[in-house]
C-alpha positions in Angstrom: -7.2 -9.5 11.4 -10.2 -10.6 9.8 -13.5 -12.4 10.9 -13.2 -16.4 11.1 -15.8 -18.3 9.2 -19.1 -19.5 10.7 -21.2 -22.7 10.1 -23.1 -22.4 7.0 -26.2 -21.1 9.0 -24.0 -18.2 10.7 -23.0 -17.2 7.2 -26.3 -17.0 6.0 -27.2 -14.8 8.7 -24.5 -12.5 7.6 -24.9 -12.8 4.2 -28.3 -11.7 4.5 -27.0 -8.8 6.9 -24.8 -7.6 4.3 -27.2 -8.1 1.4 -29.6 -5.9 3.1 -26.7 -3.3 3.4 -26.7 -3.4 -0.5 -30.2 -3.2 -0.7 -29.9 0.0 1.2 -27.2 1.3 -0.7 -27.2 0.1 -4.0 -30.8 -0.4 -4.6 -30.6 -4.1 -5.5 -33.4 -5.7 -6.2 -35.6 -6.6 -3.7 -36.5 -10.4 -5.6 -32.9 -11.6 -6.2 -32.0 -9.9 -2.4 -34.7 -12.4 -1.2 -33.6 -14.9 -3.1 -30.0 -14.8 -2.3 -30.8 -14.4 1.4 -32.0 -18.1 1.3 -28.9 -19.1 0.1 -25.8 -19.8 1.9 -23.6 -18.4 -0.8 -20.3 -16.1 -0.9 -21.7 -13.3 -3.4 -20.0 -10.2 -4.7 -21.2 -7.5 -6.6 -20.0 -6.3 -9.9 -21.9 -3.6 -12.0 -25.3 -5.0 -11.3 -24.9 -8.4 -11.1 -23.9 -10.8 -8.4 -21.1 -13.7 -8.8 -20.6 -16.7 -6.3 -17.2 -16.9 -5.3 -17.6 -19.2 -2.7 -15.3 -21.6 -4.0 -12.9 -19.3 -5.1 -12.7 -17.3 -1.7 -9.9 -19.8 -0.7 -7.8 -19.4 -3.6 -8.2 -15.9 -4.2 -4.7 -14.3 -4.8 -5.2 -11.3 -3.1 -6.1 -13.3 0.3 -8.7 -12.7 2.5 -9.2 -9.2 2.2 -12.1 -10.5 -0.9 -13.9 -11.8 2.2 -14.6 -7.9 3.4 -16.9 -7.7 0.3 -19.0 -10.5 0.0 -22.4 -9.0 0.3 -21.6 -5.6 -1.4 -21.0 -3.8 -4.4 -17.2 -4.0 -5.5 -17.3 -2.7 -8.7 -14.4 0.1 -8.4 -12.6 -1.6 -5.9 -12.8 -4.7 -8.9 -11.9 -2.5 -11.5 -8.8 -1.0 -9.5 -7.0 -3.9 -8.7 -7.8 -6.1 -11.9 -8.5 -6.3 -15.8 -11.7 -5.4 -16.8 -12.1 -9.0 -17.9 -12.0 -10.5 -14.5 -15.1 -11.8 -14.2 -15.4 -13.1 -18.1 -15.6 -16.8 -16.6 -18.1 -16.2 -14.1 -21.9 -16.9 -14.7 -23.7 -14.0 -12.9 -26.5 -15.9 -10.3 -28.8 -12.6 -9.7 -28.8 -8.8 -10.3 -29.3 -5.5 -8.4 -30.0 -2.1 -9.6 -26.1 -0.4 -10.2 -26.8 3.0 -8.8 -22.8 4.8 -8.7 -22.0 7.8 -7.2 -21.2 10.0 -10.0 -17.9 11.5 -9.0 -17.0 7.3 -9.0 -19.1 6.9 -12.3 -16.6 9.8 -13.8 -13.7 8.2 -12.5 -14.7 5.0 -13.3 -14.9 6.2 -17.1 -11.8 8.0 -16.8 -9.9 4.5 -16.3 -11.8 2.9 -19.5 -10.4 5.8 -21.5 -6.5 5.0 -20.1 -6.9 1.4 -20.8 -8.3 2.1 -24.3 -5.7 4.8 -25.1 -2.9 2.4 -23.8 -2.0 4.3 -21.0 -1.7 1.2 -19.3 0.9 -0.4 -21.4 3.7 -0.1 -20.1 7.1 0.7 -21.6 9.8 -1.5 -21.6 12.7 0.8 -22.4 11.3 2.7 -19.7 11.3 -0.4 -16.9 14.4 -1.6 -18.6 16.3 1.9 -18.0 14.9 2.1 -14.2 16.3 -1.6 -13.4 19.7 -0.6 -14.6 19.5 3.0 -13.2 19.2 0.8 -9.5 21.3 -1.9 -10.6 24.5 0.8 -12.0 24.0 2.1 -8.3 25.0 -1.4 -6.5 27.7 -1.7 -9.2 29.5 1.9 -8.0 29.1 1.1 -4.6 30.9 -2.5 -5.1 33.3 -1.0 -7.4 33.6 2.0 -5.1 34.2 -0.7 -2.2 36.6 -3.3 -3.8 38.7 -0.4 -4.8 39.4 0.4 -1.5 38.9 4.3 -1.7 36.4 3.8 1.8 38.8 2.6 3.5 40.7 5.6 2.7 39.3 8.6 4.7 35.4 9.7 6.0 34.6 11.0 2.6 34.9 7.6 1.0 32.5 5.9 3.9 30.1 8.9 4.0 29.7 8.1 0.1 29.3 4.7 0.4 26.5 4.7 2.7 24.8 7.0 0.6 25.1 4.8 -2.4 23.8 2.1 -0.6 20.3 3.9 1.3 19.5 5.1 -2.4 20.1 1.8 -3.9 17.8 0.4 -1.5 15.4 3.3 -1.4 14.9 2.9 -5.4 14.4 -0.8 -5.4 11.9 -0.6 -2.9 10.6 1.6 -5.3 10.8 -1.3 -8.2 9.4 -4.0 -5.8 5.9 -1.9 -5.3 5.8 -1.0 -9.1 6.3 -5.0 -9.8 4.4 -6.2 -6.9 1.4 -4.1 -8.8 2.3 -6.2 -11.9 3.4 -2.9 -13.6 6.1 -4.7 -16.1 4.5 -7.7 -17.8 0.9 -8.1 -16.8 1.7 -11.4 -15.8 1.5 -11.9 -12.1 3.0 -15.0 -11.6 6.5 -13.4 -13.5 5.8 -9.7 -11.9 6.2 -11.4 -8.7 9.2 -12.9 -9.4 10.8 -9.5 -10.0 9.6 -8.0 -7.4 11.1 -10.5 -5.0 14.3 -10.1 -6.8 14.7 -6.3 -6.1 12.2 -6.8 -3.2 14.4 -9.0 -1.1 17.4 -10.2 -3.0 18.4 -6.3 -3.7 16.1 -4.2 -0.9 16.2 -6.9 1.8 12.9 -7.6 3.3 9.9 -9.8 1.7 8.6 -9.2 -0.9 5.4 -11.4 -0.6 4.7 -10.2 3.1 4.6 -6.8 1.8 2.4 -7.4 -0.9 -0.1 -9.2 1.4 -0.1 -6.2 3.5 0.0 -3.8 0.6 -3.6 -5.5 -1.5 -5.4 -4.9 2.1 -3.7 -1.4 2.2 -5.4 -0.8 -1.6 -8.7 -2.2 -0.7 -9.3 -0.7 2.9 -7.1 2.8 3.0 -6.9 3.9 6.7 -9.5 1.7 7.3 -10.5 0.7 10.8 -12.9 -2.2 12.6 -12.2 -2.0 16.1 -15.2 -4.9 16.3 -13.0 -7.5 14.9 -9.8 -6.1 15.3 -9.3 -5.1 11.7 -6.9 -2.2 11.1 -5.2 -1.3 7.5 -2.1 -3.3 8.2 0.0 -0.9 6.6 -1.3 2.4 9.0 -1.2 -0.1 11.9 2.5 1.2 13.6 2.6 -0.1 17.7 4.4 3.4 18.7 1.7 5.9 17.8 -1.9 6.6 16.6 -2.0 8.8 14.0 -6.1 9.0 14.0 -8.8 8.8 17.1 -10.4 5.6 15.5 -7.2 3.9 16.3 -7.2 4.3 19.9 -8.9 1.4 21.3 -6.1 -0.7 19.7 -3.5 1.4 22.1 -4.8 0.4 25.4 -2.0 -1.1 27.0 0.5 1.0 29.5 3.7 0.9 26.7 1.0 2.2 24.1 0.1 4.7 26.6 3.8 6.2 27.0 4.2 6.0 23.1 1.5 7.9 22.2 2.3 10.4 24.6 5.8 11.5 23.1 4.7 10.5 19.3 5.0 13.3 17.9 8.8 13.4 19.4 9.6 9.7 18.3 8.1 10.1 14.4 11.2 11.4 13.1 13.6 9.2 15.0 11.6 6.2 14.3 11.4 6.5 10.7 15.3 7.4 10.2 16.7 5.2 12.9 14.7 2.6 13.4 12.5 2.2 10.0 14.4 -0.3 8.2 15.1 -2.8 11.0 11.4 -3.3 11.7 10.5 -4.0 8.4 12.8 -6.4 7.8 11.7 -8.0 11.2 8.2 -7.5 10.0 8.3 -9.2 6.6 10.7 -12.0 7.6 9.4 -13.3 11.2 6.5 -15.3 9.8 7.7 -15.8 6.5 7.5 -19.6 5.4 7.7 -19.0 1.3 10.9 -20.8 0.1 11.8 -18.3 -2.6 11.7 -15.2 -0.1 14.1 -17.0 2.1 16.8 -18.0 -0.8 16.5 -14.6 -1.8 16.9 -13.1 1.6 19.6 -15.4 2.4 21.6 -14.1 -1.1 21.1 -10.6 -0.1 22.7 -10.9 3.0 25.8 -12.7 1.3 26.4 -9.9 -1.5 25.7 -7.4 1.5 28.4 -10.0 3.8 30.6 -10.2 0.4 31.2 -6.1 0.2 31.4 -5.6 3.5 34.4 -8.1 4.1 36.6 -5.9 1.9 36.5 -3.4 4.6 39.7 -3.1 6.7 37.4 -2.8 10.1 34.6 -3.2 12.1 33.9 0.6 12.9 33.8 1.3 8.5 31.3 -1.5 8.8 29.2 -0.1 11.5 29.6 3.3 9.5 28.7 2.3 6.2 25.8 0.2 6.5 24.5 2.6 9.4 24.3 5.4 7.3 22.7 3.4 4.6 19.6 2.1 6.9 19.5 6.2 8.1 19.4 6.8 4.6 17.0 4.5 3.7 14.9 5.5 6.7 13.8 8.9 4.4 11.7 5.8 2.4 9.8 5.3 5.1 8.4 8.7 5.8 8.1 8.8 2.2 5.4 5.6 2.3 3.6 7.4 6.2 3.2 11.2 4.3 0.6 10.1 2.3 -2.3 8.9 5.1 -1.1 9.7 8.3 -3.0 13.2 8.5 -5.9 12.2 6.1 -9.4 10.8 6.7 -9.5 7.3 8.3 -13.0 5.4 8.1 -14.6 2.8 9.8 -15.6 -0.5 8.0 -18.8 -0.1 7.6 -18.4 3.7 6.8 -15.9 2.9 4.2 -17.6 -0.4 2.4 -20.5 1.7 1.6 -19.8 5.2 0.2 -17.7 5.5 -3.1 -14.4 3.6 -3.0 -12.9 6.5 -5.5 -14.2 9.5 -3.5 -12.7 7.4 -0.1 -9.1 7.2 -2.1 -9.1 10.9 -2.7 -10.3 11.7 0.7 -7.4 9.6 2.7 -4.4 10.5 0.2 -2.3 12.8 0.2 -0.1 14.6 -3.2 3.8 15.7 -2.5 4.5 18.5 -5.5 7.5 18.5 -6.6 9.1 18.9 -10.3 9.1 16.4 -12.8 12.5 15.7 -12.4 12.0 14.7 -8.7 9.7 12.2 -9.7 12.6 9.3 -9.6 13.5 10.3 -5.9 9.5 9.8 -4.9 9.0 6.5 -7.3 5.3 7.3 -8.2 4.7 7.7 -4.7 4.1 11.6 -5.2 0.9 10.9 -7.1 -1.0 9.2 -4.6 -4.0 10.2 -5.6 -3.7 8.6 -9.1 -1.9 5.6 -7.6 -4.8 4.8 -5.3 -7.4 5.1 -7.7 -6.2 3.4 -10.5 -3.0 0.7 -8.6 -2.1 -0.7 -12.3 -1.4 2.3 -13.6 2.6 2.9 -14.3 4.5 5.1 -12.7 5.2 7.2 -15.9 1.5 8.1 -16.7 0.9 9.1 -13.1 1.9 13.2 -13.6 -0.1 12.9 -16.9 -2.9 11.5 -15.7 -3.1 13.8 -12.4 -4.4 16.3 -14.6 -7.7 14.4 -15.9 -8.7 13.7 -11.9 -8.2 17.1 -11.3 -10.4 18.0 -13.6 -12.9 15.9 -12.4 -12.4 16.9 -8.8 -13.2 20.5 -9.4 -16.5 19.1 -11.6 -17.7 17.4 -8.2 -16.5 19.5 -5.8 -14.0 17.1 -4.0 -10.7 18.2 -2.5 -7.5 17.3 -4.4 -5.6 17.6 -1.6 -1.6 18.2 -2.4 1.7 20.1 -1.0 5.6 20.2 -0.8 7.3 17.3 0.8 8.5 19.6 4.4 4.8 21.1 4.1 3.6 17.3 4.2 5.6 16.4 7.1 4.8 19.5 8.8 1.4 18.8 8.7 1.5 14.8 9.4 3.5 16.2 12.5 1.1 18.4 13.7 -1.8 15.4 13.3 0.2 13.6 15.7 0.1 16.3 18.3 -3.2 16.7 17.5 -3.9 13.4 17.9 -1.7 12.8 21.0 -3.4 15.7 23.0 -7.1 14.0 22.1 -5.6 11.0 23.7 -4.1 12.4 27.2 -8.0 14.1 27.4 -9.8 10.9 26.7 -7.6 8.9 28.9 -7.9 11.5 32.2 -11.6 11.1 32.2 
């Protein structure tokens, strides 16, 4: 959720809130604050100087999360989630003095060296082999089906629903790294990609998640329980994983969940996991191309699924694919559900790379696990630098770690049961905080 616009005077008001904010914080300038103040503008901040984007807050492709920043320094966040170049139209209308955080500054530096070394150029043959690595997958699994040999005994069904969890599981892997524009560059044909193994192949929307997902990048476990704002994708009805997250679980069914989540986590996730997304993405989806896509998935899925001789191998099969598939969604919760959540204002003004260590978590794992966990392993790297392919991401590790220990900030990383052990133990953490604060 975030804030409706005002009239032009309540924005002014704001505007001058949050440029005094930057003032404190970021040492602007104390003439061009004044002068902006006047104004009833839509500013952001970008390595010193300010840009009006109040025209362009309306057509911004990431949505509305740009509106969190007007006012305020966005340099890293800027720099994360686009090319360098992305303000090379703009004409700057004032200045502040740029004072970074240096563990930022460092990071910030590290990314110019990838993007000058070509570490962000992606590799075709490499994108090329992943597609057809998912792709040969739904092609054993039909094969496999129109062959008959599930029919044939529990082995064959068994198989088949494992084909079809990790066919799903990896291109919902292929829809985040296309989503991120990971293959061309080009958004507009990225996205196009992703919604073909997004919801064509995985099954939910594409688009929905992506809206969720830029918010997700901008605002990690970020929480503004002033105007309802919550990270959308951190914000689950059936538990809190954090105390900042408990006036949004107020009612009497919030009350019960919270009680047993750490019971329910598990279950959730496997059983449950894949029908609420697809709920999720699809129930206010009005995009055309999501619903032809969605549509075709369900008729290949429809297609297979008639060759089987009954109902029960039916139930089988594509139940054991969505419990499959349900190890994806613990995979996507590991990451933040026992790290640092911050509250808006806390997180808009400290150092958006030092907040991305902070709330991420690593899974360790060797390299040639790295195609089970799609990238998703190196979270720290994925949050700090989004564009960044999914190839570079054990390389580059190393460099952060380096400049971790240099600063003195936690790298903060463990096996994949260590992970859930720990994101379980949070939520009875968590859980008994609630049941004290809710008895006084």
């Amino acid at each position: 959720m975030t804030p409706n616009r005002g009239s032009n005077s309540q924005e002014t008001i704001e505007l001058t809130r949050q440029q005094n904010d930057v003032s404190q914080n970021r040492n602007a300038s104390r003439d061009d604050t004044a002068e902006i103040c006047r104004e009833s503008r839509q500013l952001i901040g970008y390595r010193g100087k300010w840009y009006d984007v109040s025209q362009f807050m309306d057509k911004h492709p990431g949505g509305d999360v740009i509106r969190h920043f007007v006012g305020r320094d966005a340099t890293h966040v800027m720099d994360g989630m686009h090319k360098f170049n992305v303000v090379k139209s703009r004409k700057a209308v004032g200045s502040y003095k740029y004072a970074a955080d240096p563990f930022g500054e460092d990071m910030n530096q590290l990314e110019m060296m990838l993007r000058s070394k070509g570490y962000y150029d992606n590799s075709f043959r490499w994108c090329l082999g992943k597609c057809l690595q998912a792709l040969s997958l739904l092609g054993l699994l039909a094969w496999f089906i129109l062959s008959g040999r599930a029919n044939e005994n529990a082995l064959g069904r068994i198989v088949c629903g494992a084909m079809m969890a990790l066919f799903w599981q990896q291109t919902g892997m292929l829809m985040h790294d296309y989503m991120h524009s990971q293959l061309t560059r080009k958004r507009k044909l990225d996205e196009r990609v992703g919604v073909f193994f997004g919801t064509f192949c995985f099954g939910v929307s594409a688009r929905w998640w992506k809206d969720e997902h830029i918010v997700h990048h901008s605002l990690t476990n970020t929480v503004d329980s002033a105007t309802g704002f919550i990270d959308p994708q951190a914000d689950e009805e059936t538990w809190a994983q954090n105390e900042k997250i408990f006036p949004f679980r107020r009612g009497k069914l919030h009350r019960a969940l919270v009680k047993i989540q750490h019971l329910t986590f598990l279950p959730l996730c496997i059983c449950v996991g894949r029908f609420g997304i697809i709920v999720d993405s699809m129930r206010l989806e009005r995009r055309l191309d999501v619903w032809v896509a969605w549509l075709l998935h369900w008729v290949w899925v429809s297609y297979l699924f008639s060759h089987f001789t009954s109902w029960t191998t039916v139930f089988i099969v594509y139940g054991m694919g969505c419990l499959g598939e349900g190890i994806l969604h613990i995979q996507l919760l590991l990451n933040h559900y026992s790290k640092r959540f911050f509250d808006m204002q806390e997180k808009l003004t400290m150092d958006h790379y030092r907040a991305m260590i902070e709330c991420n978590l690593n899974i360790t794992c060797p390299w040639w696990m790295d195609w089970f966990h799609g990238g998703l392993n190196f979270h720290h790297e994925h949050h700090c630098f989004p564009r960044l392919p999914r190839n570079r991401l054990r390389e580059v590790s190393s460099f952060i770690r380096e400049i971790c220990r240099k600063h003195d900030v936690q790298y903060d990383e463990m096996p994949f049961f260590e992970a859930l052990g720990k994101t379980m133990r949070n939520l009875y953490r968590v859980r008994n905080q609630f049941l004290i604060l809710k008895s006084v």
